[in-house]
py3Dmol code that shows the C-alpha trace and the ligand (Angstrom):
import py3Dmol

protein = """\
ATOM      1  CA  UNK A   1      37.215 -35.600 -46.482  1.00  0.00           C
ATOM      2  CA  UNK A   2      35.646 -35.703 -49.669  1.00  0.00           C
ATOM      3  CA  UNK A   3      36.994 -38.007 -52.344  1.00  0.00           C
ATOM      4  CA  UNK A   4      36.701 -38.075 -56.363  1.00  0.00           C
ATOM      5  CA  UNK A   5      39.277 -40.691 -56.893  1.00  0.00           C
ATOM      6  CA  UNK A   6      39.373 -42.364 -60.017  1.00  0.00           C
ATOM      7  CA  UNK A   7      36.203 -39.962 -61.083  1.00  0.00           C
ATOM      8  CA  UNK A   8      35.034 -37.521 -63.714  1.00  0.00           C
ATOM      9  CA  UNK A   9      34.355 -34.384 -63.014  1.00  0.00           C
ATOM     10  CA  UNK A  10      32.635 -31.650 -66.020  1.00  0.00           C
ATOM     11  CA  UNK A  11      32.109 -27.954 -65.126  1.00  0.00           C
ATOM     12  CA  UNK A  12      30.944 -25.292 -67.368  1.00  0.00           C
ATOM     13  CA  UNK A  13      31.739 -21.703 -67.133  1.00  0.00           C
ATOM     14  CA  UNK A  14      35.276 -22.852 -65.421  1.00  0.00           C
ATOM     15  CA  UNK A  15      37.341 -20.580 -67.223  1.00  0.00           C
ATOM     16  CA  UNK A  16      36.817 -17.732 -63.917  1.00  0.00           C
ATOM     17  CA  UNK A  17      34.980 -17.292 -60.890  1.00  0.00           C
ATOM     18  CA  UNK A  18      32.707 -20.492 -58.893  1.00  0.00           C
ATOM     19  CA  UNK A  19      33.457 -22.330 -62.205  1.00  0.00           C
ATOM     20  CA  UNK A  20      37.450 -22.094 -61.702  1.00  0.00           C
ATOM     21  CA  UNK A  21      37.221 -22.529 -58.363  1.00  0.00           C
ATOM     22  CA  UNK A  22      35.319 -25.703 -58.144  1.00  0.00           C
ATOM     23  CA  UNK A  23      37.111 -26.893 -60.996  1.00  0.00           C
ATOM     24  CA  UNK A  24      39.960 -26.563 -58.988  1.00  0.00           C
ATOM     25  CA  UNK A  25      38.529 -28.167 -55.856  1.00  0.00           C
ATOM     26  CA  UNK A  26      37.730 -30.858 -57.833  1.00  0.00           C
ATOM     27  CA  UNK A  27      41.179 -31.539 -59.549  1.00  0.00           C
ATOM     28  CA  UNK A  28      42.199 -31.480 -55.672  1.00  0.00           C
ATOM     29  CA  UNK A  29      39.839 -34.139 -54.247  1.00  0.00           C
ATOM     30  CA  UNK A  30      41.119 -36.241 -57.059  1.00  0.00           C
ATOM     31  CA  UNK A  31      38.788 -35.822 -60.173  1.00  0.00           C
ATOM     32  CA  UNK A  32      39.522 -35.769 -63.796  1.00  0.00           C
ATOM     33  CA  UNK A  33      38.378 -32.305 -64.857  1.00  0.00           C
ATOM     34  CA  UNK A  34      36.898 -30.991 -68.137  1.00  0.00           C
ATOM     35  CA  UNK A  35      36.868 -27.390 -67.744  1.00  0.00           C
ATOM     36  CA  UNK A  36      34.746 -26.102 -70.578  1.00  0.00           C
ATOM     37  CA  UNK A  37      33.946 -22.181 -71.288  1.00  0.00           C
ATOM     38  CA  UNK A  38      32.855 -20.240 -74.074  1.00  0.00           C
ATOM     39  CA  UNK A  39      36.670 -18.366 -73.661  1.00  0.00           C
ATOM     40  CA  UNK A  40      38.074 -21.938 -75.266  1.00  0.00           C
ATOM     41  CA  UNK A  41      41.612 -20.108 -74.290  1.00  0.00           C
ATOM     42  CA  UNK A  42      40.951 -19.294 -71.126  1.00  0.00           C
ATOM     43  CA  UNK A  43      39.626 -22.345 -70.466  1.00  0.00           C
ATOM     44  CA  UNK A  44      42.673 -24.799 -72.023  1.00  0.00           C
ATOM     45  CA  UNK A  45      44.809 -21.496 -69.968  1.00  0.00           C
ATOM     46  CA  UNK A  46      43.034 -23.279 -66.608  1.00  0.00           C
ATOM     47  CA  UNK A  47      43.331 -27.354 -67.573  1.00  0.00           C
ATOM     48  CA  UNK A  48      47.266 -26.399 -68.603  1.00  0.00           C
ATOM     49  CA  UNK A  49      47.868 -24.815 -65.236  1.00  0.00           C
ATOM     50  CA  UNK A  50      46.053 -27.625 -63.430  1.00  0.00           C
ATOM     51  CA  UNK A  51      47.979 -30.565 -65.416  1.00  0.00           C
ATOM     52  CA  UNK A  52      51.648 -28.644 -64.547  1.00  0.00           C
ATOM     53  CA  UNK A  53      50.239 -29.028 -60.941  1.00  0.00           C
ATOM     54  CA  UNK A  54      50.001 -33.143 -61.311  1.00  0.00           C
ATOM     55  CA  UNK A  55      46.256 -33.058 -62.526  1.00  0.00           C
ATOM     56  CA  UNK A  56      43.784 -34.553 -64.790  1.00  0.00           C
ATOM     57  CA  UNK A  57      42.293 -31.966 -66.918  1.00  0.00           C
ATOM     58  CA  UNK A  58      41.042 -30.942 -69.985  1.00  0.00           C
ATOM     59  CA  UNK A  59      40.331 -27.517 -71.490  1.00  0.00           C
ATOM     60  CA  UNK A  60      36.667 -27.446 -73.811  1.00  0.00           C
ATOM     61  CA  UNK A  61      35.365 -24.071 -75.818  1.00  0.00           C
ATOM     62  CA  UNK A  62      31.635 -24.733 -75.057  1.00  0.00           C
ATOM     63  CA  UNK A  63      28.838 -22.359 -75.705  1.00  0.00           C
ATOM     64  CA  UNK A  64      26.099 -23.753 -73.947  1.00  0.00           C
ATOM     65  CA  UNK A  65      23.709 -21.737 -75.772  1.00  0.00           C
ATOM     66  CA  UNK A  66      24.540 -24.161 -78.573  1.00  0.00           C
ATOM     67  CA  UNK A  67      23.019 -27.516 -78.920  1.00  0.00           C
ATOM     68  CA  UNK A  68      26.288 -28.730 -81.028  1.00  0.00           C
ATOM     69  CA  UNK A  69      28.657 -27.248 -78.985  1.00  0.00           C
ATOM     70  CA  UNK A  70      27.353 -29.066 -75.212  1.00  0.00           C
ATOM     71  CA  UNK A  71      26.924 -32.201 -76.953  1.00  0.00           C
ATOM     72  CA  UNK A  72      30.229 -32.396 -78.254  1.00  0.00           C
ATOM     73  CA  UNK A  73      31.722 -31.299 -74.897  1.00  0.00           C
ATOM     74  CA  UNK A  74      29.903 -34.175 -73.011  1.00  0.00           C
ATOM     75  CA  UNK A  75      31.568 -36.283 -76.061  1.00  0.00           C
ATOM     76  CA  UNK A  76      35.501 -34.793 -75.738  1.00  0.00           C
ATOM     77  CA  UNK A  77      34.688 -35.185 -71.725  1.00  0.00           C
ATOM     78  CA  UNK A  78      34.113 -38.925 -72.036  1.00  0.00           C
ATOM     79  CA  UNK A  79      36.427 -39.426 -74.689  1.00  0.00           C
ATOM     80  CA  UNK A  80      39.263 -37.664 -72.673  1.00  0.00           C
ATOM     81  CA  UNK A  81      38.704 -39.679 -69.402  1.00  0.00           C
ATOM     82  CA  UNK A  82      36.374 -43.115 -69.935  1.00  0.00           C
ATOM     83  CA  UNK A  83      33.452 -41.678 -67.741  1.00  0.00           C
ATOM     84  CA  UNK A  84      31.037 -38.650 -66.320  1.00  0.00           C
ATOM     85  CA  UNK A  85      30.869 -38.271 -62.467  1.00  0.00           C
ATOM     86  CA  UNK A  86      29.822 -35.166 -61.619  1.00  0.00           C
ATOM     87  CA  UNK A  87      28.669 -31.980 -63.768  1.00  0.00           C
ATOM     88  CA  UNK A  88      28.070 -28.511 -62.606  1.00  0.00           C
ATOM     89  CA  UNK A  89      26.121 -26.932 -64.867  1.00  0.00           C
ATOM     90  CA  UNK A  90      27.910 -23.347 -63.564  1.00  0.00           C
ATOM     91  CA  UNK A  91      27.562 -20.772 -66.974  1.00  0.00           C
ATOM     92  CA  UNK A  92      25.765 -18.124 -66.841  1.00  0.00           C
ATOM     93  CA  UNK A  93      25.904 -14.437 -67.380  1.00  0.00           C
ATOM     94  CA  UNK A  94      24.053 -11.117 -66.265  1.00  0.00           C
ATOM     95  CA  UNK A  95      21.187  -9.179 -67.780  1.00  0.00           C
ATOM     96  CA  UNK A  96      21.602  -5.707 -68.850  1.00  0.00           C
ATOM     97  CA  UNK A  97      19.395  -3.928 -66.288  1.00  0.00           C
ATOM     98  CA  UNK A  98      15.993  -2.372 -67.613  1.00  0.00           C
ATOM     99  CA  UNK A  99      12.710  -2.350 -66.420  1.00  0.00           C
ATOM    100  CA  UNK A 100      10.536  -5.586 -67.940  1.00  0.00           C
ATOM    101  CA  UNK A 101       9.061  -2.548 -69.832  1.00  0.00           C
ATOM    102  CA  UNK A 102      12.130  -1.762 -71.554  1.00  0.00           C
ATOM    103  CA  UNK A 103      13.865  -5.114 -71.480  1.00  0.00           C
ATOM    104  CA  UNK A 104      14.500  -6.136 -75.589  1.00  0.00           C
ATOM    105  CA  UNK A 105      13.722  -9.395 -76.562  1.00  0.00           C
ATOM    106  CA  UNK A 106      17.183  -9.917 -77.737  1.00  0.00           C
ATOM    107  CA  UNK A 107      18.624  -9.512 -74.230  1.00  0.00           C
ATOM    108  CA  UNK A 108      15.729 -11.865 -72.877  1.00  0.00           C
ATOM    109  CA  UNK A 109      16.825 -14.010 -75.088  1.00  0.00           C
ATOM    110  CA  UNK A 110      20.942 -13.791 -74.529  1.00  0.00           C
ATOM    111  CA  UNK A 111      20.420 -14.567 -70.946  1.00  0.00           C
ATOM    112  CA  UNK A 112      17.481 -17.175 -71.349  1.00  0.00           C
ATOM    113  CA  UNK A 113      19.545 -19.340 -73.583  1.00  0.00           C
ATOM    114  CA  UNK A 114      22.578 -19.579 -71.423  1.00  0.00           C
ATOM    115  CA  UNK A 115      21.026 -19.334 -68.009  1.00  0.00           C
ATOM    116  CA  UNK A 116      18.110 -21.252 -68.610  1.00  0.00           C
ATOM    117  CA  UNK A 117      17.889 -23.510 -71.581  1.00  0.00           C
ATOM    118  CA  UNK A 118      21.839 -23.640 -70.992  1.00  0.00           C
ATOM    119  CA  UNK A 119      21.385 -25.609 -67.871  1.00  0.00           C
ATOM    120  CA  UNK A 120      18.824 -27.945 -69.845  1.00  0.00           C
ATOM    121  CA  UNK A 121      20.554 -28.420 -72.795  1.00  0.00           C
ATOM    122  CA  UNK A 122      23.916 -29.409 -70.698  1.00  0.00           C
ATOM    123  CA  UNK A 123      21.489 -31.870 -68.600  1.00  0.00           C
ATOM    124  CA  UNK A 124      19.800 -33.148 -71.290  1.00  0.00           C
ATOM    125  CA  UNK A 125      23.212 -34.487 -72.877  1.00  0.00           C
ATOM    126  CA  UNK A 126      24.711 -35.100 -69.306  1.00  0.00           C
ATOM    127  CA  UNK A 127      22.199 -37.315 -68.299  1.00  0.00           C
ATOM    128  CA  UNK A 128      22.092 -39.319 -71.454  1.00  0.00           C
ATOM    129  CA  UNK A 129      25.579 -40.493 -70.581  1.00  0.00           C
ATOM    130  CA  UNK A 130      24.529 -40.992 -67.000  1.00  0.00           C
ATOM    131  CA  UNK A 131      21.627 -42.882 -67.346  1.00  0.00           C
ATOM    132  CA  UNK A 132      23.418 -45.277 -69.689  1.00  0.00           C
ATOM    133  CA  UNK A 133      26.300 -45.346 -67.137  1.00  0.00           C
ATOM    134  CA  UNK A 134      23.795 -46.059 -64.568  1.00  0.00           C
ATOM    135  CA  UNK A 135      25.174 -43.296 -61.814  1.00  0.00           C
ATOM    136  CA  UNK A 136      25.615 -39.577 -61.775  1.00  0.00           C
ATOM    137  CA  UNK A 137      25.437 -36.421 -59.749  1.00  0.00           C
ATOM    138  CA  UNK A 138      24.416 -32.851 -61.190  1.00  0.00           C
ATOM    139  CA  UNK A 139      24.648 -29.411 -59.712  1.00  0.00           C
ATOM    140  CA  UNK A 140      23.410 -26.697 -61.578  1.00  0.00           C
ATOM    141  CA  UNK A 141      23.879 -23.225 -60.622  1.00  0.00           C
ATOM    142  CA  UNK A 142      21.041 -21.028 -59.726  1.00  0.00           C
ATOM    143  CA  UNK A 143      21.348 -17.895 -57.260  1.00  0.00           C
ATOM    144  CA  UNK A 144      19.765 -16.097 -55.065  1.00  0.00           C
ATOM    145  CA  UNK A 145      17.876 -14.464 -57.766  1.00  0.00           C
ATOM    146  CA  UNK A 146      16.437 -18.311 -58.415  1.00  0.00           C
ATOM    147  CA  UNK A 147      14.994 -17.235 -54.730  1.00  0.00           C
ATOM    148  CA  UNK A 148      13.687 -13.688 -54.542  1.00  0.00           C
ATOM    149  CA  UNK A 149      13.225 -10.871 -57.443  1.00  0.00           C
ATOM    150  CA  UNK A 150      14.829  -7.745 -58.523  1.00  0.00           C
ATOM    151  CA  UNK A 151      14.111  -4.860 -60.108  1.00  0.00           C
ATOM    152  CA  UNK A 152      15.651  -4.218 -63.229  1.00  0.00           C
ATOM    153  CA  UNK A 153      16.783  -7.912 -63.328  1.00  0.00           C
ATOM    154  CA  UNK A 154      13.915 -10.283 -64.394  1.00  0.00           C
ATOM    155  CA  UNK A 155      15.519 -12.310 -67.359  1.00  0.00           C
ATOM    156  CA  UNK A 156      18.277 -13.170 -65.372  1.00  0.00           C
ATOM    157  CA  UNK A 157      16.149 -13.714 -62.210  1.00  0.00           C
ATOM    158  CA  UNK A 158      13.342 -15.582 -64.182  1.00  0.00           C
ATOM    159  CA  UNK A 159      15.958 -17.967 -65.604  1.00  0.00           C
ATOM    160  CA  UNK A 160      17.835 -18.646 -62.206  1.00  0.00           C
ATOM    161  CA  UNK A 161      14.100 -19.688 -60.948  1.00  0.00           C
ATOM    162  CA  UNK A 162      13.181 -21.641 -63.884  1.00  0.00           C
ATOM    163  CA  UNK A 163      16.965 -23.805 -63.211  1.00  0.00           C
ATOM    164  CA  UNK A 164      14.442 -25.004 -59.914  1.00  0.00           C
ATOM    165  CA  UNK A 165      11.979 -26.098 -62.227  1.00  0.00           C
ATOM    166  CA  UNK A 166      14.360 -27.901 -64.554  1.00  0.00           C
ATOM    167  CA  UNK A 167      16.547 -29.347 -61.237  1.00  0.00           C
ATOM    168  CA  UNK A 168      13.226 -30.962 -59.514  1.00  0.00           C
ATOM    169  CA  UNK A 169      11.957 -32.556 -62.437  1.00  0.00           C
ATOM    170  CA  UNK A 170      15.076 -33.917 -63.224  1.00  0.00           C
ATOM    171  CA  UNK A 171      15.305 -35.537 -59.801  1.00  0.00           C
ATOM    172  CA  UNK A 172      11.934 -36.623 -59.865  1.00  0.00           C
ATOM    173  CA  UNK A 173      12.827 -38.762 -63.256  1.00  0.00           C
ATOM    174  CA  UNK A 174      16.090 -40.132 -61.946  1.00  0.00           C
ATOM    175  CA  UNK A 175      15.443 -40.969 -58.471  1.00  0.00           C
ATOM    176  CA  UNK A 176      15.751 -44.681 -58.783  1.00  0.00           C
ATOM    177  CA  UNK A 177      18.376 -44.540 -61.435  1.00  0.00           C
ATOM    178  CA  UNK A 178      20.939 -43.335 -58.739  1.00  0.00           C
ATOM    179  CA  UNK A 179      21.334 -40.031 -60.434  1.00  0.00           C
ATOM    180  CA  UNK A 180      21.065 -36.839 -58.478  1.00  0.00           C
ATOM    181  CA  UNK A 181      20.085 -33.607 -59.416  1.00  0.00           C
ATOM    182  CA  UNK A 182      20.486 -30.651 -57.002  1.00  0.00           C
ATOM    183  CA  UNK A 183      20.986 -26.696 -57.460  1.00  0.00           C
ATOM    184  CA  UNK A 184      23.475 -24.311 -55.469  1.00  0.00           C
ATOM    185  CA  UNK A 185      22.256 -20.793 -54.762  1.00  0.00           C
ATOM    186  CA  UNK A 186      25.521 -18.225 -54.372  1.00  0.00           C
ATOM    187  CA  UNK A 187      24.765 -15.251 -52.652  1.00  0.00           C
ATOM    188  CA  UNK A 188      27.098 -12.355 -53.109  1.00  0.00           C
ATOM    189  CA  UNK A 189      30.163 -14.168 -54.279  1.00  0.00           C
ATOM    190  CA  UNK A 190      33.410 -12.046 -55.190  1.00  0.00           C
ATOM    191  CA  UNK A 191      34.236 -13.104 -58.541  1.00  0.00           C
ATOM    192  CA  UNK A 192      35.197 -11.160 -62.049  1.00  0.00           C
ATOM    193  CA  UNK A 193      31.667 -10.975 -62.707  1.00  0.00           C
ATOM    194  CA  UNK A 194      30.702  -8.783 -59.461  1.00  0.00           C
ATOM    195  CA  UNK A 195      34.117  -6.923 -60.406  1.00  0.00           C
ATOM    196  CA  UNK A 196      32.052  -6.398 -63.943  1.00  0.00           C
ATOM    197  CA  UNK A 197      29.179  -5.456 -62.383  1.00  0.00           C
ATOM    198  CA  UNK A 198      31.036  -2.322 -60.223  1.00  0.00           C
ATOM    199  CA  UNK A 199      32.987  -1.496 -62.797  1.00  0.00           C
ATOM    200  CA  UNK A 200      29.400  -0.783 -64.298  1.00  0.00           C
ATOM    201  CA  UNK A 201      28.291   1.756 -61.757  1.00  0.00           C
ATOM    202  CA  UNK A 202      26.716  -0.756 -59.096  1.00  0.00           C
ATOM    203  CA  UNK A 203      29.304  -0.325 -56.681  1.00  0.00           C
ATOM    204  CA  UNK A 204      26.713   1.467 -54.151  1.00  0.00           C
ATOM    205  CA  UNK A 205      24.234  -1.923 -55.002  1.00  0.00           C
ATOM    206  CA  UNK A 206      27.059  -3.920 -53.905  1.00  0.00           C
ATOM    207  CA  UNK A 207      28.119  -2.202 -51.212  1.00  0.00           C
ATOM    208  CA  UNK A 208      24.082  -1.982 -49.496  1.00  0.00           C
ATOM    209  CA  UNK A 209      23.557  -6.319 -50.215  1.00  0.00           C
ATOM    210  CA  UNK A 210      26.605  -6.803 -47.964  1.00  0.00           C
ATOM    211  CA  UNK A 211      24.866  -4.317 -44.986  1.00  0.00           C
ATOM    212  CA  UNK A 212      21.894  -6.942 -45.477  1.00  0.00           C
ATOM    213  CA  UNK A 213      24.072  -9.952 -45.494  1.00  0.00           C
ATOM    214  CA  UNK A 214      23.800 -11.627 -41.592  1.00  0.00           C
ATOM    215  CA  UNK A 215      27.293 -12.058 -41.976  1.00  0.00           C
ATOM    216  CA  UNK A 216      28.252  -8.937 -43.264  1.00  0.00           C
ATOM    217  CA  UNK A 217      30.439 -10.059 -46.149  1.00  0.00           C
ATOM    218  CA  UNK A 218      30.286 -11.286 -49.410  1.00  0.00           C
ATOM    219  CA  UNK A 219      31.303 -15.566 -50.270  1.00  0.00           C
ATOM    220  CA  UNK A 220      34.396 -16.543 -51.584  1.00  0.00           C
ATOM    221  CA  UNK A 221      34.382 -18.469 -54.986  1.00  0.00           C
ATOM    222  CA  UNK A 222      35.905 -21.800 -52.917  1.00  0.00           C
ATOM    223  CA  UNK A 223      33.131 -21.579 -50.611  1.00  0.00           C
ATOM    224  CA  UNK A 224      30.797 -22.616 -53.325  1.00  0.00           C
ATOM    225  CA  UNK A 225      32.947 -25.252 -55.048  1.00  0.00           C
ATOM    226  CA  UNK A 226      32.486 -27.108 -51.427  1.00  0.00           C
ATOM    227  CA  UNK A 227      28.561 -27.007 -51.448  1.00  0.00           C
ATOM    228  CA  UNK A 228      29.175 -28.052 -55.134  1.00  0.00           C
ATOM    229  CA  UNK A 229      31.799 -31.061 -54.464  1.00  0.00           C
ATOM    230  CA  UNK A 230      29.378 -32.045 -51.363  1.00  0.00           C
ATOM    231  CA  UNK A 231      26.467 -32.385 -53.740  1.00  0.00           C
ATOM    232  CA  UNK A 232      28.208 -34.267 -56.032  1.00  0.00           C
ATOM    233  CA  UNK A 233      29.919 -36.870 -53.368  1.00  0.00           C
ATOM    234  CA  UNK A 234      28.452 -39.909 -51.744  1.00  0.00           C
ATOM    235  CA  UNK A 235      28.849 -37.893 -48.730  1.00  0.00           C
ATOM    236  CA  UNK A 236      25.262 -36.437 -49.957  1.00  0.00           C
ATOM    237  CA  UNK A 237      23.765 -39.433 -51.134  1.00  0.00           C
ATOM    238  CA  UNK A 238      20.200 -38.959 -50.163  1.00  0.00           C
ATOM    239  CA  UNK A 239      20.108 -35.254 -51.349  1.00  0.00           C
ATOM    240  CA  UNK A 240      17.908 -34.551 -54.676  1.00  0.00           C
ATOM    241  CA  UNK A 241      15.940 -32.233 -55.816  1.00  0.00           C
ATOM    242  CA  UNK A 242      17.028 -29.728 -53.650  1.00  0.00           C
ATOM    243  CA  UNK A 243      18.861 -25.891 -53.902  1.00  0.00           C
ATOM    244  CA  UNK A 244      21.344 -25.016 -51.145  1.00  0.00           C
ATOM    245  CA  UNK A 245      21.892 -21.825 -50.332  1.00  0.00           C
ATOM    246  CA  UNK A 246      25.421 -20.779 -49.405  1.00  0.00           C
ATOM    247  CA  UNK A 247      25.036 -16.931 -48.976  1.00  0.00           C
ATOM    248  CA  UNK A 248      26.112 -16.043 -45.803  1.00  0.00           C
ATOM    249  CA  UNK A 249      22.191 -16.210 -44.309  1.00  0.00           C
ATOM    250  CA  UNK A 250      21.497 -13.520 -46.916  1.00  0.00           C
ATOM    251  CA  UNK A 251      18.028 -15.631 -48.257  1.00  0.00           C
ATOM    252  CA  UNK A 252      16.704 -16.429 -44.593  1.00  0.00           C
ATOM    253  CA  UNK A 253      15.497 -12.539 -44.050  1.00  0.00           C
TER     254      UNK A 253
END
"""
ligand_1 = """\
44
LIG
P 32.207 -15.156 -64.006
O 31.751 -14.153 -65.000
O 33.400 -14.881 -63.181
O 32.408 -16.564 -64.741
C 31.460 -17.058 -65.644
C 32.151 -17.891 -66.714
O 31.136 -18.401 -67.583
C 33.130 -17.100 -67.581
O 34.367 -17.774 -67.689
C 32.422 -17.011 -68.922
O 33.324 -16.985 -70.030
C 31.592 -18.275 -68.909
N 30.463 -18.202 -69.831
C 29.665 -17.144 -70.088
N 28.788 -17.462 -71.030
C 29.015 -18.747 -71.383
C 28.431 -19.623 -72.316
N 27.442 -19.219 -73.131
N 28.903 -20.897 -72.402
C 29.922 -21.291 -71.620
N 30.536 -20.491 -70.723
C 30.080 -19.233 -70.612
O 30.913 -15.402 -63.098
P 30.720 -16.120 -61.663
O 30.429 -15.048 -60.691
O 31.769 -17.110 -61.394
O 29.338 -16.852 -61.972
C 29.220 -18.238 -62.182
C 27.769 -18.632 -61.964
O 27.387 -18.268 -60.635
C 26.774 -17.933 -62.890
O 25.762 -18.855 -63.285
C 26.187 -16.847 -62.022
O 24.898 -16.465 -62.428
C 26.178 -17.551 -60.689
N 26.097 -16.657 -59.536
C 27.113 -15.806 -59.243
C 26.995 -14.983 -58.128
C 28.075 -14.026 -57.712
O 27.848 -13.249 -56.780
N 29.247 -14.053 -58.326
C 25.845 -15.030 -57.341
C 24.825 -15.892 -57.685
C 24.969 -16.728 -58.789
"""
view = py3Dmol.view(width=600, height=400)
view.addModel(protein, "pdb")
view.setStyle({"model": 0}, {"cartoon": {"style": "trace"}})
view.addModel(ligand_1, "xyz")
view.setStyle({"model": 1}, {"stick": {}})
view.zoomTo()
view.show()
């Protein structure tokens, strides 16, 4: 069993979906828990419910496409609890699907800047605490569009690949600083932004990835919060650098 006691746990995007749910899982195996989101309701919504429960927690409005807005919530997080365990690095959001031919710069640049230079600009202030603290674990959230392409998805896909990029070479620099950097890749995962994504006529897409999942269904948010809480644990102490999977075997075909 997998123990945060007396740790501090920061997750972005935790206001729904993987971000709640590993939010959760870590208020359960003991953490102090920021819970920041760009829905700064939502996400205070989420810490109140967890600190009625017995809980640590702590409710942030963080854009991560914002340079202020991430440092400041690695500030409140330390403030609030004394230290910085653990981050998942969990935001992101979906491209509107075009063809690269007809994608506009402006959506390139929506998804870039929370999916990619999110993730750096959240490690970039993470590990300045962590390196001073002199321990740390990261987990940032890729996909399985880090993994393989799509059509009519490349700025989301080519910022899930580029979190890879960003992941090893944090590793690399941290490796004897007992700081590890690792990436999760969800497969299909039922969460409100799949719900979003049917809701927006891709019900039939949907339905066809689970025929060409090996296991024939899609993940449960809680099944990635326990790749995430494993990553961040001693339990995976000489892990870095790497991207797990957790997709139901969907990446192996
Ligand atoms: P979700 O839409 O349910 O939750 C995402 C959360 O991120 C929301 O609360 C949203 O408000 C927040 N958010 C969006 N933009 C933000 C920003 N700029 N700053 C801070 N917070 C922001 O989505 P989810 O399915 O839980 O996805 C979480 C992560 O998992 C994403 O990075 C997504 O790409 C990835 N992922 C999801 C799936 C899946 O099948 N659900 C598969 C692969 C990867």
């Amino acid at each position: 069993n997998i123990s945060f006691e007396n740790q501090v746990a920061l997750v972005t995007g935790a206001a729904s979906g993987i971000g709640l749910a590993t939010a959760k899982a870590f208020a359960q195996a003991g953490a102090a828990v920021a819970l920041a989101d760009v829905n700064g309701e939502a996400a205070r919504t989420a810490a109140d419910e967890l600190k009625a429960a017995g809980f640590q927690a702590v409710g942030i409005r963080c854009d991560v496409s914002d340079m202020n807005d991430v440092e400041a919530m690695v500030k409140q997080t330390v403030s609030a609890f004394g230290r910085l365990d653990a981050a998942f690095n969990n935001a992101g959001i979906q491209n509107i699907l075009a063809e690269t031919a007809d994608t506009t710069a402006e959506d390139f640049d929506r998804v870039t800047s929370v999916n990619y230079r999110g993730v750096w600009a959240c490690m970039k202030h993470e590990l300045q605490y962590m390196r001073q603290q002199g321990s740390g674990a990261i987990v940032n959230c890729s996909s399985l569009g880090g993994l393989v392409g799509a059509a009519e998805r490349a700025s989301y896909h080519g910022a899930k690949h580029g979190i890879h990029g960003l992941t090893k070479s944090a590793a690399l620099e941290y490796a004897t600083r007992n700081i590890r950097v690792n990436a999760v890749c969800p497969g299909l995962i039922w969460t409100p932004m799949v719900e979003q994504m049917i809701a927006n006529g891709q019900k039939q897409a949907m339905e066809s990835m689970v025929d060409f999942i090996p296991m024939r269904r899609h993940g449960r948010a809680e099944e990635i919060a326990n790749a995430v809480l494993w990553l961040c644990s001693s339990a995976s102490s000489y892990v870095t650098g790497q991207a797990i999977s957790v997709d139901g075997g969907y990446v192996m075909r």
